[in-house]
N, C-alpha and C positions, 0 to 999 in steps of 0.2 A: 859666746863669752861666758865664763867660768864667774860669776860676781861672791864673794867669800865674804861677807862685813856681819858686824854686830848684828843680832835681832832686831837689835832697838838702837835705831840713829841715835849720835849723839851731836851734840853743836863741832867738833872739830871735825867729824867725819860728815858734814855737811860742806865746813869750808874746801873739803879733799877737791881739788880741782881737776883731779884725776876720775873722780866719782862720777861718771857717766848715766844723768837720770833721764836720757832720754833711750837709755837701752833699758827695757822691759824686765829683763831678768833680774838686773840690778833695783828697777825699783819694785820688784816683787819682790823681791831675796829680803827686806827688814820689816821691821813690825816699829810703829810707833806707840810709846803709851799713852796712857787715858789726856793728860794735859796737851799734851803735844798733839794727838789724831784731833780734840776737839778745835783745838788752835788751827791746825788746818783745814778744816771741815768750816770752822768760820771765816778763815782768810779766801778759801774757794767760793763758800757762797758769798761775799760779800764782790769780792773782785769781777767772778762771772759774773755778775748781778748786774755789775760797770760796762762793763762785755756789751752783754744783751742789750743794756737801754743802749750805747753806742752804737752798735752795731744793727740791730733787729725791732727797736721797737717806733714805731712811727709816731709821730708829733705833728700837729698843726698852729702853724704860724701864720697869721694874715691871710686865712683861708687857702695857704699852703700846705697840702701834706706831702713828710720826707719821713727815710731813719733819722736819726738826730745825727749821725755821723754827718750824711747830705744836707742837713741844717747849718753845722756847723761850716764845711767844706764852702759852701754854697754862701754862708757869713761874709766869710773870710775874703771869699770874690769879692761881692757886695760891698764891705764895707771898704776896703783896698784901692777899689776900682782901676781909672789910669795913673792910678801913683803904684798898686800893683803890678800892672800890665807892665808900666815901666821898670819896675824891678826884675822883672823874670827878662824883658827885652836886655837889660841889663845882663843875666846873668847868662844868658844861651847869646849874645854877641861874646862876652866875656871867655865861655866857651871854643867857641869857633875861635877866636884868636889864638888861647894857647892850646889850643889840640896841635895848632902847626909847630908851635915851640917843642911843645910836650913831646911831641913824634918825634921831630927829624931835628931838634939842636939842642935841647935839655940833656943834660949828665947824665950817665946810665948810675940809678941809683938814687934820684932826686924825688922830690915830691911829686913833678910835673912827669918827668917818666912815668913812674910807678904807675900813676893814674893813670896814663894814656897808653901804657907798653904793652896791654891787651886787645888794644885797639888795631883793627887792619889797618893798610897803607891810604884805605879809600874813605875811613872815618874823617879823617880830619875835613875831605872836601863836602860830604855831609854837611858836617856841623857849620860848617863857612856858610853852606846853603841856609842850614835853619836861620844864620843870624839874619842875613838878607833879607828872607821874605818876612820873619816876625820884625825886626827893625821898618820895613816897609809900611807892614800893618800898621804899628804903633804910631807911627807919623800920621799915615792916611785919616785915621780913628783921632788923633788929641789934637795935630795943624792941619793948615790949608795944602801940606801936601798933598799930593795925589798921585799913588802909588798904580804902578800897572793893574788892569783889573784882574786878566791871566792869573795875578799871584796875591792880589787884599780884595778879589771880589767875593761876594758871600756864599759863592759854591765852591770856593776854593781855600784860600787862606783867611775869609771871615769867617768859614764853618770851624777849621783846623785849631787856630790860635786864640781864640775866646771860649769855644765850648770842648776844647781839647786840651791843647798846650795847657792855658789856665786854670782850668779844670784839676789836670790829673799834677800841675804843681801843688796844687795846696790839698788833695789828695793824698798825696806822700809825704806831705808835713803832717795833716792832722791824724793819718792813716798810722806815721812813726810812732806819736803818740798816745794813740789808742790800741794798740796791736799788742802792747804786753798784758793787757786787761785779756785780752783773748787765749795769749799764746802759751803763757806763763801760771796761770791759777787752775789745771787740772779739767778744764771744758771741753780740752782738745784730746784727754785721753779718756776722760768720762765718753764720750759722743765715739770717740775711736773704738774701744774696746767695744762698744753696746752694737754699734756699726758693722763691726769688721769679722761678722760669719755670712754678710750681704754683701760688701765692699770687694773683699781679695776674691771671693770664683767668681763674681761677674763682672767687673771692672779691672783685677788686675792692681789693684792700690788697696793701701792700709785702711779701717774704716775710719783711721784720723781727716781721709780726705774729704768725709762726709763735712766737717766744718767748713773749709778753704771753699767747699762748691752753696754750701748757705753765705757765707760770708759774701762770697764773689754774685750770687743771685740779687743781697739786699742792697750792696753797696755799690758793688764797680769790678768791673773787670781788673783793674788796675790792682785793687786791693787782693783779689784771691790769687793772681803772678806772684807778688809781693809777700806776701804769705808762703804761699810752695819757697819759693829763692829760700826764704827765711827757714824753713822747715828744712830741705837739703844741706843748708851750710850747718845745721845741727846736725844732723846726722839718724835726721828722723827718716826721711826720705831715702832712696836709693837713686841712682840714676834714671833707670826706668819708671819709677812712681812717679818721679819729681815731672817729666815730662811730660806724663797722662793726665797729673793731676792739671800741670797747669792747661795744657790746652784741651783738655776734655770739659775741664767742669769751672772753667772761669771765664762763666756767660756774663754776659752786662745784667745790667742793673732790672728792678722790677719798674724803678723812675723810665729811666731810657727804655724797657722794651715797649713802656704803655706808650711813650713818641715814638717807635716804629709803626706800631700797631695800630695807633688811632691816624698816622702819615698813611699807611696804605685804606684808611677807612674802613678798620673792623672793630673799632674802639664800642661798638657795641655788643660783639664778640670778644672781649678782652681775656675775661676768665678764660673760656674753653682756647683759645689762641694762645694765651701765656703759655698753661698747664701741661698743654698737650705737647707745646714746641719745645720745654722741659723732658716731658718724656723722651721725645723724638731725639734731643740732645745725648739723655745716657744712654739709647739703645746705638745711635751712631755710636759715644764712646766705646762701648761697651766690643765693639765691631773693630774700631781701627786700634783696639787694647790686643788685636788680635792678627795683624797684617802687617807687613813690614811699611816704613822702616820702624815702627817704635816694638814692635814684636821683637825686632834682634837689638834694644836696647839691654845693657846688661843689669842686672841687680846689684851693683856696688854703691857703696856707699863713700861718701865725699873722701875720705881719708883712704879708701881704697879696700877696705874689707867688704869682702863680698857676703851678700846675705843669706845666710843658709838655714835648711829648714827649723833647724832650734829657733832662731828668730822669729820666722812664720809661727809656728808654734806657741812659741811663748805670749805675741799677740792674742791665741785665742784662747776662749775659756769654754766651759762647759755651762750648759743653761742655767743648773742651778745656780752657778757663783757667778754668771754673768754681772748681775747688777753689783753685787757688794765687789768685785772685783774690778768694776769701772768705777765706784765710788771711793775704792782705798787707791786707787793709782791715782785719783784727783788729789783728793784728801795730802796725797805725801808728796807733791808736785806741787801743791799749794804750800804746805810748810816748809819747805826746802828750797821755794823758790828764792832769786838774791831778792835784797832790797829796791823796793820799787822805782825806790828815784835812779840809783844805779843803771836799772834796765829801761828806764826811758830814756836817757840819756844815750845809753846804749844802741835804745830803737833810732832813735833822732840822728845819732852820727851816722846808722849806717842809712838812713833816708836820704839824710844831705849829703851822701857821697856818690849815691846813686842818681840822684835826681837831674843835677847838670847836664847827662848826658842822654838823659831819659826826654825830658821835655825836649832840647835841641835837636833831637833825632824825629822825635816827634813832629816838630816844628817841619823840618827839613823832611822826611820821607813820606808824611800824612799829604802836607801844600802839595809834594811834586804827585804824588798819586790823585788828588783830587785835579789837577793841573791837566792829566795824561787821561782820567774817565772824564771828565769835562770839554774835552777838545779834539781829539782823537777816536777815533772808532777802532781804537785795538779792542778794549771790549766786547764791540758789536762782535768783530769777527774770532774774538773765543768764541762768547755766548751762541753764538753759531752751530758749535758744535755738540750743545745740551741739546737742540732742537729735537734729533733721533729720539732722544732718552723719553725726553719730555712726550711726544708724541705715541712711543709704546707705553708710556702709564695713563697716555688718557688725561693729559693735563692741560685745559684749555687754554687758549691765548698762547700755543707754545712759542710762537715765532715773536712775540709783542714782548713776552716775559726773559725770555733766552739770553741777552745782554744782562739783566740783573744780578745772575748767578754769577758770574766772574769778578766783577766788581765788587763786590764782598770783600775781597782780597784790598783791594784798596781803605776801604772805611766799613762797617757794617749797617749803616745809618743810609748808604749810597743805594742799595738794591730799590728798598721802598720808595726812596726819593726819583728813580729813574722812571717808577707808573704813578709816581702823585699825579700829576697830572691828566692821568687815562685812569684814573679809579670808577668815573663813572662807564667806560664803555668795557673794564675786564671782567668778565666776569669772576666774583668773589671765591670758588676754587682756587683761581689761578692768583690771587691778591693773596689767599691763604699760603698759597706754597712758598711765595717770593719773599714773605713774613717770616712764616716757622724755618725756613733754611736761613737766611741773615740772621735771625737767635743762632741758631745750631750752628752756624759757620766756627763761629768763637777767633780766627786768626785771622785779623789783620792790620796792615800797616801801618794806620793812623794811632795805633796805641799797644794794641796786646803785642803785636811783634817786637816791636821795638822795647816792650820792657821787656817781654823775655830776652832778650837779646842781653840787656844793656845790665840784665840784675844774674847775669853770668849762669843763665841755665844751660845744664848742657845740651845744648839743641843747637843744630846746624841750620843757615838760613831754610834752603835747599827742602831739607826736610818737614820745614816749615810747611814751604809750598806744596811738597807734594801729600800732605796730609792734610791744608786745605782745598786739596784738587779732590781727597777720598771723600771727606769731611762733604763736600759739596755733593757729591756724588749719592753717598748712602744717604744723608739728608732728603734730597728731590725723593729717591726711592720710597721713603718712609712719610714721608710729609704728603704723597699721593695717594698713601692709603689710609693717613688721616682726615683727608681731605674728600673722602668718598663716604665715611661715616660720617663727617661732620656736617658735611655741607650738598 
C-alpha cells in the first residue's frame, strides 16, 4: 500500500476513516510535532501503564495471589454468586431457544437471522443442549432438585459450568473492558516491532504475537483467542497468523497451570515444569507453523488483500532504529487512537455479541465431552495407540499414562485428573510428560475451541483436531526429552 499524507498529522486527517493505522507504512509515512509526539508518548505511557497493572501485575487479597484482571473476574463471580449463575442460566437457555427461531423461521434480514445465519444446521441443537445441562446444574446447586449425576456431577457438569461456563462469562465482560488499555495505546506495536526479527523466521507470525501469547500465559486462554479474533477483524493479522497465533501460543493461565501441576503433584517442581512446558509449547509451535494444514493457510488479510513482502518488510527495522522506531509507532498509535470511552463501548458491544454463543457452546460441548471421558473408554482405546510412541522414548508408566493424551481434547484440566489418583505409584517422568503435554496441548473443547469457533476465526473444526492430534504428538516427543534432563 502506496500511503501519500502530510509529514505531520493533523486532527482532520486523524478523523480520515479511510486512514488505516494499523498498516505500518501509513503509520511510518508522518511525523508528529513536539506537542502532539509528547501528548502521545504520555497517553502511551499512562494507558499501557492500565494495561500491565491489568493484565500482568499480581496482587494479594486475603492471602490470595492473582493479576488483578483474575481478581477482578474472580470478584465479579464472588460477589454475583447464584443470582449470577442464574443470570448466565438465563442467558444460554435464552439462547438455545432462539438459535431454533433465529435458524429455521426468523426473516432473512432480521436481527435473529443475522446473528444466527452463520451458524450450521446442527448449532441450534448444541445450544438446546447447553440450556439443559446448565439449567439442570442451577436447580441441582440453589433447590432440592436433583439433577442427573451423568450431567451436574462434579466430573462433569460441576467441573464445566461453575469453573468454566462462569468463569470465561465474566471473562469477556471484564476481558471487553480492559483490552482497549492493551490494544489501542501503542504496547502492541512497541513489543511487535522490538519482537518481530525473532517472531516471523521462527514462528511464522508478526512479533505483535509476542503480547497475545503474554497476555494469554497471565490471564486465560480465553483472553489471548479474543484478542487474535480482535487483531484479524483489524486487519492486523492475516489468515494464517491469526490461526497460529491463536492456537499456538494461547496457553492457559500461570493461576490454572500451578492447579494442573500441583493436581498431578509436582507443585514442588513448579518453576522448572511451568518454564520448560512453555519452551516445549513454542518449539511444538514453531513445528506445526510448518506442516500442513496451517502451513497451506493463505496470507490474506480479512478484506481480502494478500500480504506481500512490502508488508513483511515494512514490519522490520534495522538494529539501530529498532527501539526509537517501536517507540514512534507506539507514540502515534497512542495519539491517534479514538476516544477511550468510544472504544470501550466498542470492546463491550463486540464482547456481548459474542459471548451468548461462547458460554452456551461451552456449556453444551465442554458437559458432553466430560460426560463421554467420564463414562466411556473411547479414550482408553485412542490412548492405546500413544503406547508405541511412548515406549520408543522411554517413557515410563506408558500403558498407565497412554489414556491422558487424548482426552486433552476434551478439557486440558482432564489428562492430570485421570492419574491424580496414582500420583503416588507413577513414577514422576511419567507425571512430568502428562503435565508439560496438557500445557502444550492448548486445543480443546471445554473452551479454546469453542471460542475460536464462535469469535469467527477462520479455522475449520476438523482442522482443529488434527492439529491437536500433531500438537499431541510433537509435545510427547519433546517433553521426553525434557523429561530426561530434568528428572
Amino acid at each position: 500500500m502506496e500511503a501519500r499524507i502530510n509529514p505531520e498529522l493533523n486532527k482532520s486527517e486523524i478523523s480520515d476513516k479511510s486512514l488505516d493505522l494499523n498498516d505500518l507504512s501509513v503509520l511510518d509515512s508522518f511525523s508528529l510535532n513536539k506537542n502532539n509526539y509528547n501528548l502521545g508518548l504520555l497517553k502511551s505511557i499512562i494507558f499501557t501503564a492500565i494495561a500491565i497493572f491489568i493484565f500482568f501485575v499480581p496482587i494479594t487479597i486475603n492471602g490470595e495471589t492473582d493479576i488483578t484482571f483474575g481478581v477482578i473476574y474472580n470478584g465479579m463471580m464472588n460477589i454475583t454468586g447464584n443470582a449470577g449463575l442464574w443470570f448466565i442460566t438465563f442467558v444460554i437457555f435464552s439462547t438455545g431457544i432462539l438459535s431454533f427461531y433465529g435458524k429455521y423461521m426468523a426473516k432473512e434480514g432480521s436481527v435473529l437471522y443475522t446473528y444466527f445465519e452463520g451458524d450450521s444446521k446442527i448449532h441450534p441443537f448444541l445450544y438446546i443442549a447447553g440450556s439443559v445441562f446448565t439449567l439442570l446444574y442451577s436447580l441441582s446447586v440453589t433447590t432440592n432438585f436433583n439433577g442427573p449425576e451423568i450431567i451436574v456431577g462434579s466430573a462433569t457438569g460441576g467441573t464445566i459450568i461453575p469453573y468454566i461456563v462462569v468463569a470465561v462469562f465474566w471473562i469477556i465482560i471484564v476481558g471487553s473492558l480492559s483490552m482497549p488499555f492493551l490494544l489501542n495505546y501503542g504496547v502492541i506495536d512497541f513489543i511487535g516491532s522490538l519482537m518481530e526479527p525473532l517472531m516471523r523466521p521462527v514462528w511464522k507470525v508478526p512479533g505483535r504475537a509476542a503480547v497475545n501469547a503474554i497476555a494469554s500465559f497471565v490471564s486465560s486462554s480465553s483472553v489471548g483467542v479474543l484478542i487474535t479474533s480482535k487483531l484479524y477483524k483489524r486487519g492486523v493479522y492475516t489468515e494464517k497468523e491469526a490461526v497460529l497465533v491463536a492456537t499456538g501460543f494461547s496457553a492457559v493461565s500461570i493461576g490454572f497451570a500451578y492447579m494442573v501441576i500441583k493436581t498431578a503433584g509436582l507443585q514442588d517442581h513448579f518453576i522448572m515444569v511451568y518454564f520448560s512446558s512453555l519452551v516445549i509449547t513454542l518449539v511444538v509451535s514453531a513445528v506445526i507453523a510448518r506442516i500442513p494444514p496451517f502451513s497451506k493457510k493463505n496470507n490474506v488479510y480479512l478484506d481480502g488483500r494478500e500480504q506481500t513482502q512490502q508488508d513483511i518488510e515494512q514490519m522490520r527495522t534495522t538494529d539501530k532504529k529498532l527501539l526509537k522506531t517501536a517507540l514512534d509507532r507506539a507514540v502515534k498509535k497512542a495519539y491517534t487512537a479514538p476516544p477511550l470511552l468510544s472504544e470501550l463501548k466498542s470492546s463491550l458491544k463486540d464482547g456481548l455479541e459474542v459471548m451468548p454463543k461462547v458460554i452456551t457452546l461451552l456449556a453444551s460441548i465442554g458437559t458432553a465431552s466430560l460426560i463421554i471421558a467420564e463414562n466411556t473408554p473411547v479414550f482408553d482405546w485412542i490412548g492405546s495407540l500413544f503406547i508405541p510412541l511412548l515406549n520408543l522414548l522411554n517413557v515410563p508408566n506408558a500403558v498407565e499414562i497412554a489414556p491422558s493424551f487424548p482426552v486433552g481434547i476434551a478439557e486440558m484440566f482432564l489428562p492430570v485428573l485421570l492419574i491424580a489418583d496414582k500420583i503416588d505409584v507413577l513414577d514422576i517422568g511419567a507425571r512430568y510428560v502428562v503435565t508439560a503435554v496438557s500445557i502444550v496441548q492448548i486445543i480443546f473443547f471445554a473452551e479454546t475451541v469453542v471460542v475460536m469457533m464462535a469469535s469467527k476465526l477462520p479455522l475449520k473444526l476438523w482442522e482443529l483436531v488434527v492439529v491437536f492430534i500433531e500438537r499431541t504428538f510433537f509435545a510427547i516427543i519433546v517433553a521426553s526429552m525434557f523429561m530426561r534432563v530434568l528428572f
